[in-house]
TINU-471856 format. One record per residue (C-alpha): residue number from 0; residue in one letter; z, x, y. Coordinates in pm, 1 decimal. Layout:
REC  seq  type        up      east     north
REC  NUM     a         Z         X         Y
...
END
This chain:
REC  seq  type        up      east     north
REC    0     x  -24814.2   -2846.4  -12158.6
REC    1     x  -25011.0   -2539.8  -12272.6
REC    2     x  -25151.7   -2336.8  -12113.8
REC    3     x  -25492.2   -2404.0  -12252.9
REC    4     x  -25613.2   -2727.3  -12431.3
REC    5     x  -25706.2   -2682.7  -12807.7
REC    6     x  -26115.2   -2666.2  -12709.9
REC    7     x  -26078.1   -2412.5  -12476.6
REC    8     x  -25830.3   -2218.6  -12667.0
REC    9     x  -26081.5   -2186.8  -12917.7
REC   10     x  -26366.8   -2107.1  -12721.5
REC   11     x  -26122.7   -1837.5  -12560.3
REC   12     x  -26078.0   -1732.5  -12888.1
REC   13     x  -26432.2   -1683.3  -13008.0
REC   14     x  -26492.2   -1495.9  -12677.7
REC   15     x  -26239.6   -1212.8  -12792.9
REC   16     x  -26423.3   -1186.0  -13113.8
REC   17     x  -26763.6   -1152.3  -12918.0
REC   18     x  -26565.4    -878.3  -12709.4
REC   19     x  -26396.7    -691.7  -13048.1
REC   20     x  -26741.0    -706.2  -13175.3
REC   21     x  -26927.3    -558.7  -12884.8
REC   22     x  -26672.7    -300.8  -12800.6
REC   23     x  -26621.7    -159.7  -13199.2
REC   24     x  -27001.4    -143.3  -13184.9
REC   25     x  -27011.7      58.0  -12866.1
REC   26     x  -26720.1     274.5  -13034.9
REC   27     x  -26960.8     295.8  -13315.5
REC   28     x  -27233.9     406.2  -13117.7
REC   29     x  -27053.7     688.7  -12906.2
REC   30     x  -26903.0     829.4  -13230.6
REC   31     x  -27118.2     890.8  -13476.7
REC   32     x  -27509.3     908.4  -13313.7
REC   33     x  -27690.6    1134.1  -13459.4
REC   34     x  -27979.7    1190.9  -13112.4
REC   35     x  -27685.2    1344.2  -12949.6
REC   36     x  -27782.8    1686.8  -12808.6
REC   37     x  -27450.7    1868.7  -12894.9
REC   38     x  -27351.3    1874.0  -13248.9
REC   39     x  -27050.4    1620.4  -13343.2
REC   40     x  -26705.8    1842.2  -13398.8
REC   41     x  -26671.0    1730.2  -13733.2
REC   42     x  -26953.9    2038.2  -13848.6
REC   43     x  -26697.0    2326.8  -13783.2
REC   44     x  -26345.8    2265.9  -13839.5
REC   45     x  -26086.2    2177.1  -13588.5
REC   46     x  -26048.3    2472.6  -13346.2
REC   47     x  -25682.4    2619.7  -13332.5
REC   48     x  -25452.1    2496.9  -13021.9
REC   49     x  -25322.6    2682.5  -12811.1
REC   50     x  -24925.1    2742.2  -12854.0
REC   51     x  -24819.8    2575.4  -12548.1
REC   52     x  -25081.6    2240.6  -12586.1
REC   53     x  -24916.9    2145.1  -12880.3
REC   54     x  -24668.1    1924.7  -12626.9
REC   55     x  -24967.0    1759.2  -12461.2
REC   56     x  -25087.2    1593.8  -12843.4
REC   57     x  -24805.5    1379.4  -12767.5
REC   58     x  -24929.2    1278.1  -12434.2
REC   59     x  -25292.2    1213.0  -12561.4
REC   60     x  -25157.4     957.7  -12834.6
REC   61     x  -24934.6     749.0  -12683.3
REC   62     x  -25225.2     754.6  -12381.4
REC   63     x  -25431.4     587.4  -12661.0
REC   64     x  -25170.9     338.6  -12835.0
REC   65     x  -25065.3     192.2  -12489.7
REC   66     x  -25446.4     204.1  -12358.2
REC   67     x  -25551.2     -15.4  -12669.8
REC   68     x  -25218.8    -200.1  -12643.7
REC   69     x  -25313.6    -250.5  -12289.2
REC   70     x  -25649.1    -374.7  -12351.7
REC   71     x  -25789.8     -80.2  -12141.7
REC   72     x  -26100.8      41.4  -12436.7
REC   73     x  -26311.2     242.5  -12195.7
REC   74     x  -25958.0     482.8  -12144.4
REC   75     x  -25894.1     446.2  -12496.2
REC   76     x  -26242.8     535.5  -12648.9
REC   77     x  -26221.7     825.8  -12458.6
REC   78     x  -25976.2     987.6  -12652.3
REC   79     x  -26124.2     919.8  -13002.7
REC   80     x  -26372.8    1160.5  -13218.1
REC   81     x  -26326.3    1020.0  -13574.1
REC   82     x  -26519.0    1246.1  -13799.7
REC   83     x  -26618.6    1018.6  -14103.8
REC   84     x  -26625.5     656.6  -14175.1
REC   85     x  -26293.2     612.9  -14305.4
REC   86     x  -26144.2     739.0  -14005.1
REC   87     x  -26360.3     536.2  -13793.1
REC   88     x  -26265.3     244.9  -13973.8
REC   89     x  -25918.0     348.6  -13961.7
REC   90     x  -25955.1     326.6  -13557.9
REC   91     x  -26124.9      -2.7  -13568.8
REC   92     x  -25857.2    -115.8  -13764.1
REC   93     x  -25598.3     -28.6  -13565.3
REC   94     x  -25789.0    -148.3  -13260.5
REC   95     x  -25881.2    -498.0  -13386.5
REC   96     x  -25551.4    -577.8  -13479.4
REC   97     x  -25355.3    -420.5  -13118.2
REC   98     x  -25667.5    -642.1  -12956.5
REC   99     x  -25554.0   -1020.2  -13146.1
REC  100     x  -25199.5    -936.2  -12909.8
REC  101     x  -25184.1   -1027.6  -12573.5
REC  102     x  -24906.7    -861.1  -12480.0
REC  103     x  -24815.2    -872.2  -12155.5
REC  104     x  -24605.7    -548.5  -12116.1
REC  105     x  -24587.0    -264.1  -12387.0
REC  106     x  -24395.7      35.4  -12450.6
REC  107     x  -24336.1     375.3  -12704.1
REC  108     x  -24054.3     510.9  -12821.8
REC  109     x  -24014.7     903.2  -12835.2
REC  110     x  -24312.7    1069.1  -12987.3
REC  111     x  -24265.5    1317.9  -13308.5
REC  112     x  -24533.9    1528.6  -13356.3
REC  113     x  -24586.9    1761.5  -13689.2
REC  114     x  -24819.1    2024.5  -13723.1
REC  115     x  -25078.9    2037.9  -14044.3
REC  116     x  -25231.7    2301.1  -14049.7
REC  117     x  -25495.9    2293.7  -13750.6
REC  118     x  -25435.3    1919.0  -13670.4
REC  119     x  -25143.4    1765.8  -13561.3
REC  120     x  -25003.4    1402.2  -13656.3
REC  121     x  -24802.6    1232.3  -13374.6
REC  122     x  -24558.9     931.1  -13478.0
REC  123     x  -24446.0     693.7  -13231.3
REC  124     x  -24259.1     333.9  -13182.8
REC  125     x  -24472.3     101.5  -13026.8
REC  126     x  -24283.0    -230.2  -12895.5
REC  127     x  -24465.4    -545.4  -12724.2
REC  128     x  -24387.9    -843.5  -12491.9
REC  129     x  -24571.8   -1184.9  -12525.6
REC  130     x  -24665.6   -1453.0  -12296.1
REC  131     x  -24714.6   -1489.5  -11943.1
REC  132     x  -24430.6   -1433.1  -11743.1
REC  133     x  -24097.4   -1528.3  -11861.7
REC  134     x  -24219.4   -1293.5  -12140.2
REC  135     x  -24064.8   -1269.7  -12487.1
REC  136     x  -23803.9   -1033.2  -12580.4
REC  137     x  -23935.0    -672.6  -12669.7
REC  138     x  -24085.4    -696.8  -13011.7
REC  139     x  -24058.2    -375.7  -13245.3
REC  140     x  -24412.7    -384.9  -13375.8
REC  141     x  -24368.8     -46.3  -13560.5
REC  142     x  -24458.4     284.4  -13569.5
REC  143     x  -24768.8     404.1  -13547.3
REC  144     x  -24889.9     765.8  -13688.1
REC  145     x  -25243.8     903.7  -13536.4
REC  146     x  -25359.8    1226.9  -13642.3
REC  147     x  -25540.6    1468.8  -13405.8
REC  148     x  -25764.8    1752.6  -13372.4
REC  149     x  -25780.6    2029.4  -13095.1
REC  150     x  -26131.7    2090.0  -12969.7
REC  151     x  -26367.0    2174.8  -12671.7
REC  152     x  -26181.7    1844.0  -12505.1
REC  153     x  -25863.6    1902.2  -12584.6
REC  154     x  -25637.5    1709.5  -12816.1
REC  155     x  -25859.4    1377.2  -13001.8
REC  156     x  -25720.2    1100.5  -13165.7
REC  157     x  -25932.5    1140.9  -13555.0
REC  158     x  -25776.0     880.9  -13748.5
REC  159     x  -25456.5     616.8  -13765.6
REC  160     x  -25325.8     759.0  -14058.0
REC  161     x  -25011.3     528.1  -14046.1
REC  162     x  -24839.1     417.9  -14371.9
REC  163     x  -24782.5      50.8  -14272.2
REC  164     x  -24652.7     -89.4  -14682.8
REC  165     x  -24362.4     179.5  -14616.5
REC  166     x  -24290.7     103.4  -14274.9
REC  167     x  -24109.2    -161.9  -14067.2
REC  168     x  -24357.3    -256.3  -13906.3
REC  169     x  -24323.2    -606.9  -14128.7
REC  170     x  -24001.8    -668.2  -13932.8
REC  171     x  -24093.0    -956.8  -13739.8
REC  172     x  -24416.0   -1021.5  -13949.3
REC  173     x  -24683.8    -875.7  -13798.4
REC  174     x  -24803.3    -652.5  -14101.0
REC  175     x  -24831.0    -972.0  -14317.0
REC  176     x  -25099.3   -1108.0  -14050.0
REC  177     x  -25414.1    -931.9  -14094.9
REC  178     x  -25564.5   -1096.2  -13750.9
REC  179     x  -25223.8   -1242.6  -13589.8
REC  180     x  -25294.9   -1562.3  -13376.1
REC  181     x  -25104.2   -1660.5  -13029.7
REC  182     x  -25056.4   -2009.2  -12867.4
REC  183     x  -24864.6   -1972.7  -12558.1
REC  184     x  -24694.1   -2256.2  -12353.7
REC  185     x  -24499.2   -2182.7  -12046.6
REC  186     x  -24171.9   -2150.9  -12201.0
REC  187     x  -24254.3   -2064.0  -12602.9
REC  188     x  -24481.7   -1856.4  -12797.2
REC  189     x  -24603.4   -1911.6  -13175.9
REC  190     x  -24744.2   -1627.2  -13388.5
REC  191     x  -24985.7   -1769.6  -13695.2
REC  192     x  -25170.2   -1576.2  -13945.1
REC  193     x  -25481.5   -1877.6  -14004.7
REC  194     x  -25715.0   -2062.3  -13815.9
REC  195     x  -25636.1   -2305.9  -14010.8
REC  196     x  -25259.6   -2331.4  -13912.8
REC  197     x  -25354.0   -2414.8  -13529.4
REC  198     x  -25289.7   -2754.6  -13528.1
REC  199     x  -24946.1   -2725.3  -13692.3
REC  200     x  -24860.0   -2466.4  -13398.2
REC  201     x  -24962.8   -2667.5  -13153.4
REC  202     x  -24703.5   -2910.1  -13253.3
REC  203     x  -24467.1   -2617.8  -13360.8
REC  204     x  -24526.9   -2507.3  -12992.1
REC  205     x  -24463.2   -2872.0  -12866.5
REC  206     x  -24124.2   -2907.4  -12970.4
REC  207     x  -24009.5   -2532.2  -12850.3
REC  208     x  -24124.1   -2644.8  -12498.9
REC  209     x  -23957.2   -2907.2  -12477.3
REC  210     x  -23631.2   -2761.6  -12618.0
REC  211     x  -23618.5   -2407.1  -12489.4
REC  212     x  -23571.5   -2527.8  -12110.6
REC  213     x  -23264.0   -2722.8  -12197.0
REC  214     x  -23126.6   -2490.8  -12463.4
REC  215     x  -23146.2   -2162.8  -12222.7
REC  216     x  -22990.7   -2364.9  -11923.7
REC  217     x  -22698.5   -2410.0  -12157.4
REC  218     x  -22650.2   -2115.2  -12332.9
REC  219     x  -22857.5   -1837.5  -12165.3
REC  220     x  -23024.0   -1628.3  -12428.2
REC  221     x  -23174.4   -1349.4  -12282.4
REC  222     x  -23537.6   -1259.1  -12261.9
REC  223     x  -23530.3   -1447.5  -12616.7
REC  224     x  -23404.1   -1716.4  -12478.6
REC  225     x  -23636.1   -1738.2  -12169.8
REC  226     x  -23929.1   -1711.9  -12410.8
REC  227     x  -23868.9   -1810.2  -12760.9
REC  228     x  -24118.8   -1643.2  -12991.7
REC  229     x  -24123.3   -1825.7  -13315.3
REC  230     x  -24328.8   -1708.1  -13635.8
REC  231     x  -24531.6   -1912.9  -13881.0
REC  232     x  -24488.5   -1792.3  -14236.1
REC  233     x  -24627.5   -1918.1  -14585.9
REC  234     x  -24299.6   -1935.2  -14794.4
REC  235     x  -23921.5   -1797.6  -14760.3
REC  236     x  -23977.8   -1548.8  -14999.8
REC  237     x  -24236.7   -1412.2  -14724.4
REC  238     x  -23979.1   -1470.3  -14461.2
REC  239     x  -23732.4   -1231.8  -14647.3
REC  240     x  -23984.0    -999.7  -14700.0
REC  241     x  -24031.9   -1042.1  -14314.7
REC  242     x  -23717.1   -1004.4  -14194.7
REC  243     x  -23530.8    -798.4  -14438.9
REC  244     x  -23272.4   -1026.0  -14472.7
REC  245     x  -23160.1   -1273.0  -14788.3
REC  246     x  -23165.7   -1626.1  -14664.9
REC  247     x  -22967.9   -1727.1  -14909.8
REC  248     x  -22977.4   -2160.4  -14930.6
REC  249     x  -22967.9   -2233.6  -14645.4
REC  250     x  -22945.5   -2547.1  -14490.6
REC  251     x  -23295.2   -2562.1  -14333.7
REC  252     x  -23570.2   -2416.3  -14577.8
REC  253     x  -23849.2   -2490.2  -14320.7
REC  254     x  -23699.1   -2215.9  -14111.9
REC  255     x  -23465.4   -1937.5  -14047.4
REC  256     x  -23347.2   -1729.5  -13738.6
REC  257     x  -23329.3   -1311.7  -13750.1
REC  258     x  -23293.0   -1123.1  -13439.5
REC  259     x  -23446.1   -1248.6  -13135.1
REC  260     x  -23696.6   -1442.6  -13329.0
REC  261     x  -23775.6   -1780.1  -13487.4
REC  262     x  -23978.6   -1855.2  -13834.3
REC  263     x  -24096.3   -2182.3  -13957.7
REC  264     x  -24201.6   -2254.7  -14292.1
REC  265     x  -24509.4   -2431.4  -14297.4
REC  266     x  -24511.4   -2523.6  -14632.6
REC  267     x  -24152.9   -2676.2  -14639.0
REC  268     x  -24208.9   -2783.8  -14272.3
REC  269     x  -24484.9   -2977.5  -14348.5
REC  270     x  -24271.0   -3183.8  -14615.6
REC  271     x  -24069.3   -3377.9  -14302.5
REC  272     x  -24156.1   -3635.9  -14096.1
REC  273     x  -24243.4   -3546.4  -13751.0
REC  274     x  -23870.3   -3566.2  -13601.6
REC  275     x  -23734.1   -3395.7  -13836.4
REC  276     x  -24002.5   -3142.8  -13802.2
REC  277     x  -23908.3   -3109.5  -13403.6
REC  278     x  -23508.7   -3129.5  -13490.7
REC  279     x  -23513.9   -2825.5  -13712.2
REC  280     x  -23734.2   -2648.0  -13445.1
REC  281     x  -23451.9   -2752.2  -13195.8
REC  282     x  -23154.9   -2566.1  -13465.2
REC  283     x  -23341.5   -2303.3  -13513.7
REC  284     x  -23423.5   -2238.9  -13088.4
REC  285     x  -23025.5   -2247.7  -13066.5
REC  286     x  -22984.2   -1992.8  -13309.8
REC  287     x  -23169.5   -1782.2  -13094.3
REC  288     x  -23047.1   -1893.4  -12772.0
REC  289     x  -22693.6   -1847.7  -12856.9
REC  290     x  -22743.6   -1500.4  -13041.9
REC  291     x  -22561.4   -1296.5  -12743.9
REC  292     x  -22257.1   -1509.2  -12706.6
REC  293     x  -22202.2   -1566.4  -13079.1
REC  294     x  -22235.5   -1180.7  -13173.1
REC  295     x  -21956.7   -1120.0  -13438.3
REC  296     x  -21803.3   -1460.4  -13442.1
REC  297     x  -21766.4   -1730.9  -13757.6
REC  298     x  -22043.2   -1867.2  -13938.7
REC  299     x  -21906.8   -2214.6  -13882.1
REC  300     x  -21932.2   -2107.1  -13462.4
REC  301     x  -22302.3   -2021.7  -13558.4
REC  302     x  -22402.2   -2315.3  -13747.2
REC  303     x  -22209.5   -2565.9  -13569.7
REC  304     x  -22382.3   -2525.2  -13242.1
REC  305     x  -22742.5   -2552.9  -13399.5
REC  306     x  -22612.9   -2831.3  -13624.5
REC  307     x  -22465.0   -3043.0  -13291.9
REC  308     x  -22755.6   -2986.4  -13079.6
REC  309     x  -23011.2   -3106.9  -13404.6
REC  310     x  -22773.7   -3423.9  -13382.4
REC  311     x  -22769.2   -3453.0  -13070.5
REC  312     x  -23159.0   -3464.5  -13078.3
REC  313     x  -23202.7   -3666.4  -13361.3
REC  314     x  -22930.7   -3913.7  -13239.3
REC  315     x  -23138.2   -4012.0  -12892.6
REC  316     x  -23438.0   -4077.4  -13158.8
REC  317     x  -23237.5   -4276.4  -13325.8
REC  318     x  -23196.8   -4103.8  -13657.3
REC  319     x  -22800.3   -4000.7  -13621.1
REC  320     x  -22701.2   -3720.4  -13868.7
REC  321     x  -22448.9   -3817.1  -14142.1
REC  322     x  -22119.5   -3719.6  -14162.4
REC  323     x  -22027.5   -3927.5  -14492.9
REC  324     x  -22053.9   -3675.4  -14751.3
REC  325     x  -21763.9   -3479.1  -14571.6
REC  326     x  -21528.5   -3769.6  -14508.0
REC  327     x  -21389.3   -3833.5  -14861.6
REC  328     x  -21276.1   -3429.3  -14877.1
REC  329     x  -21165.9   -3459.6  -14497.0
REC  330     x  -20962.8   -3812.1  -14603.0
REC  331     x  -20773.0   -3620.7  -14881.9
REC  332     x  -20747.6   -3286.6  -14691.2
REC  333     x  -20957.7   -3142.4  -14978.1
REC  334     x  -21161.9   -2931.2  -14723.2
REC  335     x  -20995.1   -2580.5  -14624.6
REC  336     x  -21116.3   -2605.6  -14242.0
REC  337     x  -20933.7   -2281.8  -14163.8
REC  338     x  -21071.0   -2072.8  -14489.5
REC  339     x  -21406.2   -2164.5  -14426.0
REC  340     x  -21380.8   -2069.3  -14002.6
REC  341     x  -21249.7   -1735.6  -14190.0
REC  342     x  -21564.5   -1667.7  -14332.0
REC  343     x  -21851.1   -1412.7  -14154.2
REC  344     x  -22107.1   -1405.1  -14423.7
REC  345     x  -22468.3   -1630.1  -14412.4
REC  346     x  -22408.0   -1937.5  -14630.0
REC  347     x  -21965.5   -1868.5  -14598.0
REC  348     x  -22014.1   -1617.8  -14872.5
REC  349     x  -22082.4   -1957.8  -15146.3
REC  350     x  -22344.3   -2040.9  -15359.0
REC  351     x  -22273.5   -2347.9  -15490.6
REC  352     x  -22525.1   -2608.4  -15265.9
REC  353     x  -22267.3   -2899.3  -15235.6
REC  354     x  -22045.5   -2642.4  -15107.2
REC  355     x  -22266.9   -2496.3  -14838.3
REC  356     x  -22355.7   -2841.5  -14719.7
REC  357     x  -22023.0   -2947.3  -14693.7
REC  358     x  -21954.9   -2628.9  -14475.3
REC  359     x  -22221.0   -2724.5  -14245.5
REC  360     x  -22060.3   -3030.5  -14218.5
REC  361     x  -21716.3   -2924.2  -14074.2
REC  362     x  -21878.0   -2706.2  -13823.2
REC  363     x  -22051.6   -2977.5  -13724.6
REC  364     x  -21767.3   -3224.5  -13679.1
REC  365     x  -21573.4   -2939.8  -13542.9
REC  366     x  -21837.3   -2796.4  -13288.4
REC  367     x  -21912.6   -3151.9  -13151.0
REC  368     x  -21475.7   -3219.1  -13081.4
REC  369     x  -21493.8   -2878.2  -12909.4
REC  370     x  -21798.4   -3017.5  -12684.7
REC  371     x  -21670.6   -3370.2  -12646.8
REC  372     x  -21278.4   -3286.0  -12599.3
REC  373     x  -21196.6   -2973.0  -12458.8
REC  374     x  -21465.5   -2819.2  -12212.4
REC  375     x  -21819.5   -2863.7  -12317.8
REC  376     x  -22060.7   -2563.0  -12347.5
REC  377     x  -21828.8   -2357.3  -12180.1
REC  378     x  -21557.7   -2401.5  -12435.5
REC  379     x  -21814.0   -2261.8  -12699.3
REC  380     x  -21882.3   -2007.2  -12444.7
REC  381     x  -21495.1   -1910.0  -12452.1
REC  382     x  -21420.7   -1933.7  -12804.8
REC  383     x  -21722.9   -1729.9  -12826.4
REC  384     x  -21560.9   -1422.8  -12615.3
REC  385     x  -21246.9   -1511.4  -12800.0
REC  386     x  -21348.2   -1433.2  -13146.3
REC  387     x  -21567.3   -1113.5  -13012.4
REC  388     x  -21225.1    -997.0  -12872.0
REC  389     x  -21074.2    -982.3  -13188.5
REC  390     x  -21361.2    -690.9  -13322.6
REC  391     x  -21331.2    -823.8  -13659.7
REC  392     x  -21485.0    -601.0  -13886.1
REC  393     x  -21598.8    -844.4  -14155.3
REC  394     x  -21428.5   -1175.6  -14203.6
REC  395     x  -21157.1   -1302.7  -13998.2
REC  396     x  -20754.2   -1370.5  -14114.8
REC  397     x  -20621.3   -1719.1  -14034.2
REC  398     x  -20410.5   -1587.6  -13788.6
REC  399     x  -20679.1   -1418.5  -13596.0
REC  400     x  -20855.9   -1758.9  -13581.5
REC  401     x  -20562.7   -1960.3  -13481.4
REC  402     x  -20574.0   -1720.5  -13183.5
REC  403     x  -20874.8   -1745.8  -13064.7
REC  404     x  -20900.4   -2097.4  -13061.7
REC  405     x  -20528.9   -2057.7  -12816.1
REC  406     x  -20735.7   -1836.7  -12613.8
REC  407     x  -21071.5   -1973.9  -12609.3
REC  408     x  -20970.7   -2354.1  -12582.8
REC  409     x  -20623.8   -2374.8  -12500.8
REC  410     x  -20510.1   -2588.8  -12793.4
REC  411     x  -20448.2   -2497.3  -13161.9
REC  412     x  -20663.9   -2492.1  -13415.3
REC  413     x  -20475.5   -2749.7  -13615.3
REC  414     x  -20559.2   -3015.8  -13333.6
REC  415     x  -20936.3   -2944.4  -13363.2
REC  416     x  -20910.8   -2999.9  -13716.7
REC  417     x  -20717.7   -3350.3  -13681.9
REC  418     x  -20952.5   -3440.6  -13393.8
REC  419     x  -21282.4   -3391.4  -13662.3
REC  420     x  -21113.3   -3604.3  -13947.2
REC  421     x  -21070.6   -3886.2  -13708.5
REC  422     x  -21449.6   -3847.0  -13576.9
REC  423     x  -21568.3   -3823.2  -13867.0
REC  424     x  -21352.0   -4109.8  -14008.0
REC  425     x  -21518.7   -4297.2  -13688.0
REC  426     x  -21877.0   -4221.9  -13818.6
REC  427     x  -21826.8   -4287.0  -14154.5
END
């Protein structure tokens, strides 16, 4: 299913570190030999650039960043003359860790360069795809800040002088992975930080395969969808840090959806048993396949569709999910259905944990009447584009989602509602 077994992936693997070796050797070499004839430009200080060649510092920059992005090291060591160690190091730095990515497309956002003194630093974007074709959505990888010198050959990259703890370049991880790993299958990539997490990504990388087929036919997804690219982390507290986002208590501590990307928590993952280990894989997949069509509608919309299709796994492995803990409040009408399909905010705004589960609950009974009664995956679809229509700023009024069920799915809200106490009364 991969694209290489786990032997040859390794001895892949230990070929690029031959390769990172060899080539920060030879950039070792050309830099700082001491039998060369002319003397280094780091013995006189940087020459002063012409006016009009401050422009082309830009140029000679992002050159660099894509060539290294690229893989392309002859191109790129061509446009290097580090001056001491540190900034050497700096370089290798930069180019060890650009080297770990196979990206298979890369690009730079708008380069800002400021002038100091007789060097120049240029900033710039830099933004990655994964996998072989269907790549992964564009990654933001972060911006990058090279300083430069003007001398007999032009502009030269001197050091990567980027502040990486201040940037946002930990976005989608990749600052918190000193040497970031990639297993690709043909429709899912998995990022790791450890050798030692291989094996769990293989399986990690097992389940998205066989998910992300079925879950993009239905719902679409994008260039996320066509590739998922899913993210290994050590704790939640990492994956906040990651992600800039609270996860509040969620239902699924072994992993979380931001963006365009997936995270599994190894730690907590590694607490389930192995279906339940490939079912929250499976809601977390439809989080990201259903990003687009969801944008701006109820959490309950959100949740319900990951929750139905995790049932929907686990019920053809013969684990069904439980729907008992919501059926006393459903058989007083002690649940406020309509409130809580209100509610925008991660977690409906609560923090109380019996609460929240409940919640996910309802939009599970809910979500699977929608599919089972009135239209399938297109209904979602529709009620989808209903709520968006209604450009709610933050939560919805009741009225606003009494409307879009009308429009989405033809039939009131009210009905839905009935519909899930009876199916859940059924499962109970």
């Amino acid at each position: 299913m991969k694209e290489v077994p786990s032997f040859e992936f390794a001895v892949a693997r230990a070929a690029t570190f031959v390769l990172l070796g060899l080539a920060a050797a030879g950039l070792a070499g050309c830099t700082g030999s001491p039998a060369a004839a002319a003397p280094p430009p780091c013995t006189r200080p940087p020459a002063a650039a012409p006016p009009a060649a401050r422009t082309a510092a830009a140029g000679v920059a992002t050159s660099y960043l894509t060539a290294l992005a690229t893989h392309r090291y002859e191109p790129a060591q061509a446009l290097v003359e580090p001056c001491t160690g540190a900034q050497r190091r700096s370089l290798d730095r930069l180019w060890t860790w650009l080297a770990a990515m196979p990206m298979e497309a890369v690009k730079l956002g708008p380069a800002h360069v400021t002038q100091d003194g007789r060097e120049v630093s240029v900033r710039a974007m830099v933004y990655g795809r994964f996998g072989a074709p269907p790549a992964s959505a564009w990654v933001r990888l972060g911006p990058r800040t090279l300083q430069l010198a003007w001398g007999r050959n032009g502009w030269r990259v001197r050091a990567d002088v980027s502040h990486t703890s201040r940037s946002d370049l930990g976005v989608y991880g990749f600052t918190q992975l000193r040497h970031p790993y990639f297993i690709n299958g043909s429709r899912a990539t998995v990022v790791y930080g450890s050798t030692t997490e291989l094996v769990d990504a293989e399986h990690i990388l097992d389940a998205a395969e066989s998910a992300a087929p079925r879950l993009w036919q239905a719902y679409g997804g994008g260039a996320a969808g066509l590739r998922p690219l899913i993210f290994l982390i050590d704790n939640a507290a990492q994956g906040e840090r990651l992600a800039h986002v609270d996860l509040g208590k969620v239902r699924t501590p072994a992993g979380f959806q931001y963006s365009s990307f997936a995270y599994v928590d190894l730690p907590e993952w590694r607490k389930l048993d192995s279906v339940h280990q490939q079912s929250m894989v499976v809601h977390e997949l439809t989080h990201v396949v259903t990003r687009p069509m969801l944008d701006g509608a109820p959490h309950s919309l959100l949740e319900g569709i990951a929750m139905d299709e995790e049932a929907r796994f686990l019920r053809v492995r013969g684990t069904p999910m439980s729907l008992e803990e919501l059926y006393p409040y459903y058989y007083h009408d002690a649940f406020p259905s309509l409130r809580v399909w209100e509610r925008r905010e991660t977690d409906w705004g609560l923090s109380n944990l019996r609460g929240i589960s409940l919640c996910y609950l309802d939009a599970l009974a809910m979500t699977h009447v929608i599919v089972a009664r009135h239209g399938g995956v297109a209904a979602l679809h529709r009620l989808g584009a209903a709520f968006r229509a209604q450009h709610a700023r933050r939560d919805f009024t009741a009225a606003q989602v009494r409307a879009a069920f009308r429009r989405g799915l033809g039939v009131p809200f009210d009905r839905v509602e009935a519909e899930a106490h009876a199916y859940t009364g059924r499962r109970s």
